[in-house]
N, C-alpha and C positions, 0 to 999 in steps of 0.2 A: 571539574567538569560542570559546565552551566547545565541548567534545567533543558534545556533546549537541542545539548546534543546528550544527553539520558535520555530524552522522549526519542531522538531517531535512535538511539541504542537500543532502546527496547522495542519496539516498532521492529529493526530491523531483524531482532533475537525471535518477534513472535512469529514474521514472514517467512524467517530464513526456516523456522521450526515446522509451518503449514504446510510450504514447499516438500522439505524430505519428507512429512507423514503422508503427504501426496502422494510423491510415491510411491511409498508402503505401500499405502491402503488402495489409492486405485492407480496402477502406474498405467495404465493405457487408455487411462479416464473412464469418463462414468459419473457416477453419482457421488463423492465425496461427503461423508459423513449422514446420506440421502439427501441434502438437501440443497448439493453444489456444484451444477453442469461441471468437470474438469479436464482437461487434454494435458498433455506431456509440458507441451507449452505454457500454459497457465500454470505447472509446476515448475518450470523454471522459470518464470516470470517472477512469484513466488519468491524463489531464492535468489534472483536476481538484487530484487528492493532489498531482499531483508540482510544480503552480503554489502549490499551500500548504504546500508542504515549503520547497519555495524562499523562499517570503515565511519561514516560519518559525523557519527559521535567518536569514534575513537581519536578524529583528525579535528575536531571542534567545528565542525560544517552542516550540525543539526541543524541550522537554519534555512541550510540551501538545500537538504535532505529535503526539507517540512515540506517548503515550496515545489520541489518538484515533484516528488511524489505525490504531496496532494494536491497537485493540477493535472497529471497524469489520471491520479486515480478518479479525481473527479470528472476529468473528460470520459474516463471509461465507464463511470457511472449513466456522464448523461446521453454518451452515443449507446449504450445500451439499450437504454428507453425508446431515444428516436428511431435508432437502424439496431433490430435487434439480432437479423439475420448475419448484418457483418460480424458484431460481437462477436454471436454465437459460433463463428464457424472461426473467429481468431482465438476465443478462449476454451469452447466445450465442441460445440455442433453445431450447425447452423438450424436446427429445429428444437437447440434445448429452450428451457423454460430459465431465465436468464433472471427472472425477478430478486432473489436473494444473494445472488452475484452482486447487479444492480446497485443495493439499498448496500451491502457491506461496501461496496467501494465507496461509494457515496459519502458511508456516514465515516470511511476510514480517511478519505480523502479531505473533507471538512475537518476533521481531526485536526491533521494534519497540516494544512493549508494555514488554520486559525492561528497553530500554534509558531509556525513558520513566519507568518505575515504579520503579526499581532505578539510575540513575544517582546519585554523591552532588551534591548539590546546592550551589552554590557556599558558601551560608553553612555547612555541614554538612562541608565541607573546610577552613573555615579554624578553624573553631571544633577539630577532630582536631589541628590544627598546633599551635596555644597548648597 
C-alpha cells in the first residue's frame, strides 16, 4: 500500500469515526463536542468521506480520494467564510457560528489536496531511481 492510499485510509477511518460519535453525542445536532455547529447531515456527510477514504486506500485511489476531498472540503472552507448563511443552514443552522467548521475543513482539505496533488506517483519514483 503506497503512502498516499494509508493517508486516505486513515483520513477515511477518522471521518468515518467523527460521523457515528456524531451521532452518539448529538444525533439531532447542536453543538458537537461545544465547539462544532452539527445536523444529521454533516453526520453523514461525515461518514460519507470517511466510507470512501476507506474503500480508497483499500482500492489504491488515495490519490483521487486526496483530490477530491480536498477540493470538496476546501470549497466548503471557503464558501463558509463568503456565504456563511448557506453553509450554516447545509451543515448546522443557518445562524450557527461556523468559524471552527471553517478552519477544520480548510486545514483538512489542504491536507489533503497537498498530499493528493503533490505526492510522487509510483511511476515518477522509479523512473528518479534509474
Amino acid at each position: 500500500m503506497k503512502i498516499i492510499d494509508t493517508l486516505a485510509f486513515v483520513f477515511g477511518i477518522i471521518y468515518l469515526f467523527v460521523g457515528l460519535v456524531g451521532f452518539a453525542l448529538a444525533p439531532n445536532g447542536g453543538l458537537l463536542l461545544g465547539i462544532f455547529q452539527v445536523n444529521a447531515f454533516h453526520h453523514l456527510f461525515h461518514i460519507g468521506i470517511g466510507a470512501l477514504g476507506i474503500f480508497a486506500g483499500w482500492k489504491n485511489r488515495g490519490r483521487f480520494y486526496c483530490r477530491l476531498v480536498g477540493g470538496v472540503l476546501i470549497f466548503l472552507g471557503v464558501t463558509g467564510f463568503l456565504v456563511p448563511t448557506l453553509i450554516g443552514a447545509l451543515i448546522a443552522s443557518a445562524s450557527a457560528n461556523l468559524l471552527t467548521d471553517n478552519m477544520l475543513h480548510l486545514v483538512t482539505g489542504v491536507i489533503l489536496g497537498y498530499f493528493g496533488w503533490t505526492a510522487p506517483s509510483a511511476q515518477s519514483s522509479a523512473t528518479e531511481k534509474i
